[in-house]
C-alpha positions in Angstrom: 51.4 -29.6 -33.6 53.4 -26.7 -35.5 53.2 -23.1 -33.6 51.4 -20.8 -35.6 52.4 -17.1 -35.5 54.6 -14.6 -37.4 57.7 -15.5 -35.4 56.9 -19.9 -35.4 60.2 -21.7 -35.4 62.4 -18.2 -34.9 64.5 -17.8 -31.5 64.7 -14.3 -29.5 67.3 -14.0 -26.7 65.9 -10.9 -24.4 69.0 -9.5 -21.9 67.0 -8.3 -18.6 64.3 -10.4 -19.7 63.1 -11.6 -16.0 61.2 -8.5 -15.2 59.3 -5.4 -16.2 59.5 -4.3 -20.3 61.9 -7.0 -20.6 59.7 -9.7 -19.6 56.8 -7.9 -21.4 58.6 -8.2 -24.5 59.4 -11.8 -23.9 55.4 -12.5 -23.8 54.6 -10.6 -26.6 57.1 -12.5 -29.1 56.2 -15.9 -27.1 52.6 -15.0 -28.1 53.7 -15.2 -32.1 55.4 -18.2 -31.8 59.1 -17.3 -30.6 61.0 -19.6 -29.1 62.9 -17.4 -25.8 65.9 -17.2 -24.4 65.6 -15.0 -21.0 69.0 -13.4 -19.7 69.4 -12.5 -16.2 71.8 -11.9 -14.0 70.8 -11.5 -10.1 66.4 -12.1 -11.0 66.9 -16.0 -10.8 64.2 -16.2 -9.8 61.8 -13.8 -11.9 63.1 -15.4 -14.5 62.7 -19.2 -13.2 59.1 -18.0 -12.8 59.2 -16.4 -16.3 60.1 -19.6 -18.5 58.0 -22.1 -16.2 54.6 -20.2 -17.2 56.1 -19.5 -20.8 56.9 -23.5 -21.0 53.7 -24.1 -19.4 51.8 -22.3 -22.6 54.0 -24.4 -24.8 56.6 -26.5 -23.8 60.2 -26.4 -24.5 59.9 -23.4 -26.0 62.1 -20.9 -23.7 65.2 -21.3 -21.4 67.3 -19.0 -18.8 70.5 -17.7 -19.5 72.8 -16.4 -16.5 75.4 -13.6 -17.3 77.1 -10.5 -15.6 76.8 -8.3 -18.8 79.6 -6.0 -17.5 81.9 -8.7 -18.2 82.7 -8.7 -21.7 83.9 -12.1 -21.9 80.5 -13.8 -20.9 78.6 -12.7 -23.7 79.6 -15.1 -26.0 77.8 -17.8 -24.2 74.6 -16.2 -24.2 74.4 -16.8 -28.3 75.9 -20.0 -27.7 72.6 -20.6 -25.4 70.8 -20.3 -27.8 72.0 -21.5 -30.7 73.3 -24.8 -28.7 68.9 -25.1 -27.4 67.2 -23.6 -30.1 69.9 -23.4 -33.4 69.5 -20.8 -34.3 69.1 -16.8 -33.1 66.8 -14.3 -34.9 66.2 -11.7 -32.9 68.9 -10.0 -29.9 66.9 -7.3 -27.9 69.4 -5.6 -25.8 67.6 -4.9 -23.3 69.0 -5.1 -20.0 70.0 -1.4 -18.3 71.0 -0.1 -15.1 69.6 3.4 -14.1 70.4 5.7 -11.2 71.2 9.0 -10.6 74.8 10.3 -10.5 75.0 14.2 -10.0 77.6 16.2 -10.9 80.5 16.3 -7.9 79.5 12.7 -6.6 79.8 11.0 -9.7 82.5 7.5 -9.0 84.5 5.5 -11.8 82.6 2.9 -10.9 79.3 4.3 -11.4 80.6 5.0 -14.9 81.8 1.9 -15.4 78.4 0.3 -14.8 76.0 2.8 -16.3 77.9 2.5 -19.6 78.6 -1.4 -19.5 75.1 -2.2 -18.7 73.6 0.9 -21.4 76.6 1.1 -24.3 79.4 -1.4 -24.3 77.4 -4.9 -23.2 74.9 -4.1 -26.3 77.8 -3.5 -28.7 79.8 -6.6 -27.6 76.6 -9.1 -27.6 75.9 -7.4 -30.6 79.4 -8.2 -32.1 79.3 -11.8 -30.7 75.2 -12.3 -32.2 76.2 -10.8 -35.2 77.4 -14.5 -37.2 74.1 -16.3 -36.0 72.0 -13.0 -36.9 73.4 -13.0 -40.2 72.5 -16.7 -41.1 68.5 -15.7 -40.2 68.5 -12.2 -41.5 68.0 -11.1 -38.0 67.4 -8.5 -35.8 69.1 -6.4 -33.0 66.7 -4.5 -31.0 68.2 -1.5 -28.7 66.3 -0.7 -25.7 67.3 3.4 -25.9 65.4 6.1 -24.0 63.8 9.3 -24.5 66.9 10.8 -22.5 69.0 9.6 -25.1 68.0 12.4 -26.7 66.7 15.1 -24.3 69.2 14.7 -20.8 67.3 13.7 -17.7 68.6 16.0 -14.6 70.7 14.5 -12.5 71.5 11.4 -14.9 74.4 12.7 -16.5 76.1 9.0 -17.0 73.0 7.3 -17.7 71.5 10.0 -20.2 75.1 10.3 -21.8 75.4 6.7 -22.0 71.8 6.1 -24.0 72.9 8.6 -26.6 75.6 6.5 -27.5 73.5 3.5 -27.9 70.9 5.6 -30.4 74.2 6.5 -32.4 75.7 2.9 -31.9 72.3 1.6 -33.3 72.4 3.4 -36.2 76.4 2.6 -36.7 75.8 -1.0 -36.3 72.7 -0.8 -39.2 75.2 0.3 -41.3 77.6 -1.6 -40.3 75.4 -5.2 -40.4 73.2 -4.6 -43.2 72.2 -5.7 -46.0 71.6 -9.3 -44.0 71.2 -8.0 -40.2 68.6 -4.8 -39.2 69.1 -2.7 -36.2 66.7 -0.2 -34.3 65.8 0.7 -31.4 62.6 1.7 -29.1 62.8 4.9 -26.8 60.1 4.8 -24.1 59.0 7.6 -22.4 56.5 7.4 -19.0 55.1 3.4 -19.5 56.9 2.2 -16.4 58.1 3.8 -13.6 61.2 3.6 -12.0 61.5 0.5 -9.5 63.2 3.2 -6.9 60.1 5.3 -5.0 59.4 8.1 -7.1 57.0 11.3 -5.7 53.6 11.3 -6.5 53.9 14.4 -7.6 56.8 14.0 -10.1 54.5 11.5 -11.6 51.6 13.9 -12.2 54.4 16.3 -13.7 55.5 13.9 -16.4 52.2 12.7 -17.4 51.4 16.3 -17.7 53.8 17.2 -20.0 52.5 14.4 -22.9 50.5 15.3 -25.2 47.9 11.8 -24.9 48.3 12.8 -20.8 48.1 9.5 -19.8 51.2 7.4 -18.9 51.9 4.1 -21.4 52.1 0.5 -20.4 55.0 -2.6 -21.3 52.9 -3.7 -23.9 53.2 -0.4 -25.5 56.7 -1.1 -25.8 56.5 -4.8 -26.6 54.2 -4.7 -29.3 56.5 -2.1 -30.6 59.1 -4.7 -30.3 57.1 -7.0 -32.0 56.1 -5.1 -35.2 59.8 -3.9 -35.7 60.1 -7.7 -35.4 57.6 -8.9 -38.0 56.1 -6.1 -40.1 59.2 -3.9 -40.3 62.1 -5.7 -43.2 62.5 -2.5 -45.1 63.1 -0.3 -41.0 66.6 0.0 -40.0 68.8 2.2 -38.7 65.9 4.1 -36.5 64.8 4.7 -32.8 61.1 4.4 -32.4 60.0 6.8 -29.2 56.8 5.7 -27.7 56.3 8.0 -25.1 52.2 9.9 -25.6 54.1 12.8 -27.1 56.2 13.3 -23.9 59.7 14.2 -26.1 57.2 17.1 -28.0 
C-alpha cells in the first residue's frame, strides 16, 4: 500500500531527533508520510525507542543515525545514511543544540567550542555536506534558531551569540542554495522548558510576558516545521518565531 500524505516517498534526516522538539518534529513529518532519519549522539536509546514505535506505525520507514556533531568530519555520513537507506534526502532540520549558561568571567574555550559547534558551525557543515542530495529533490534545510537569537538571554552570552549567527547563516545559505534548495528557520519561545530545573517562578515570569499568556507546546513547533515543509515553496530566507507574542 502507497503512503498517503504531503511528504509520501520524501526522506527527512532530524539532528537531535531522539527527544523533545526534535522528536516532535520527527512525528509530525512521519504523520505526512516522511520517511525519518533520527540523529543522535549520546540518546541511544530515546532514539531506539523513537524509530521502533515510528516503524511500528509503518515499517521501514525510519532509521538511527549516530554522530558527534562537533566533529566536522562525521557529518558526511549522516547524508550518506540516508541517501544509502532511503535515496534520497529532502528535508535537513538542524536541529540538535546544546544550551547552558556561561556568564561573563567564567566563560572556558571549551564551552565556546561546543555552544557554537553544536548551534553554528555543525548546521553549516551538514548543511554544506546535504546540500548535493538537497539539490536533486528541491529540498529543504530547516534551522532550529531561537528567540535569543535575536533578543540576548542573560547569562547565555555564547549560546545567544551563537543563535544569531545561525538566523544570519540561514538567510546566507538561502541565498546561497537557491533557486533549487530553501532555507528557514523556526524560533521558539516558552513551548518547552529547559531539561535543567528551572524556578517556578521564572516560569510564571516568562509566560507573563507573552501576549497569548500561556506557554506553547512541541507540536507548535513541529507543525510549523511541517508547513514550512509542504505549504511553503515560495518562503525562504526567513525565521518563523512562535513564541504567544513572547519577543513583543
Amino acid at each position: 500500500m502507497q503512503t498517503a500524505g504531503p511528504l509520501a516517498g520524501r526522506c527527512v534526516l532530524v539532528t537531535g531527533g531522539a527527544k523533545r522538539l526534535g522528536a516532535a518534529i520527527a512525528r509530525r513529518c512521519h504523520e505526512a508520510g516522511a520517511n525519518l532519519v533520527v540523529h543522535y549522539h549520546r540518546s541511544r536509546p530515546s532514539a531506539d525507542a523513537l524509530v521502533a514505535d515510528l516503524n511500528s506505525a509503518r515499517a521501514a520507514s525510519a532509521v538511527t543515525a549516530c554522530a558527534d556533531l562537533n566533529d566536522v568530519a562525521c557529518l558526511p555520513g549522516l547524508v550518506a545514511a540516508a541517501l544509502d537507506e532511503f535515496g534520497r534526502l529532502d528535508v535537513l532540520v538542524n536541529n540538535a543544540s546544546t544550551f547552558y549558561p556561561t556568564p561573563v568571567g567564567t566563560i572556558s574555550l571549551s564551552q565556546f567550542d561546543d555552544l557554537v559547534g553544536t548551534n553554528l558551525r555543525a548546521p553549516l557543515f551538514l548543511s554544506q555536506a546535504a546540500a548535493p542530495a538537497l539539490r536533486a529533490t528541491q529540498g529543504l534545510v530547516l534551522n532550529m534558531v531561537d528567540i535569543h537569537g535575536r533578543r540576548p538571554l542573560k547569562a547565555h552570552p555564547v549560546y545567544s551569540a551563537a543563535k544569531a549567527g545561525l538566523v544570519m547563516l540561514t538567510m546566507s545559505l538561502a541565498r546561497e542554495l537557491g533557486p533549487e534548495i530553501r532555507v528557514n528557520g523556526i524560533a521558539p519561545g516558552p513551548v518547552l522548558w529547559p531539561e535543567r530545573d528551572l524556578d517556578p517562578a521564572l516560569k510564571d515570569e516568562i509566560i507573563a510576558k507573552t501576549a497569548l499568556k500561556r506557554s506553547g507546546s512541541p507540536d507548535d513547533i513541529a507543525r510549523t516545521a511541517l508547513y514550512l515543509a509542504t505549504e511553503a515553496p515560495y518562503v525562504t530566507g526567513q525565521v518563523i518565531t512562535v513564541d504567544g507574542g513572547r519577543s513583543l
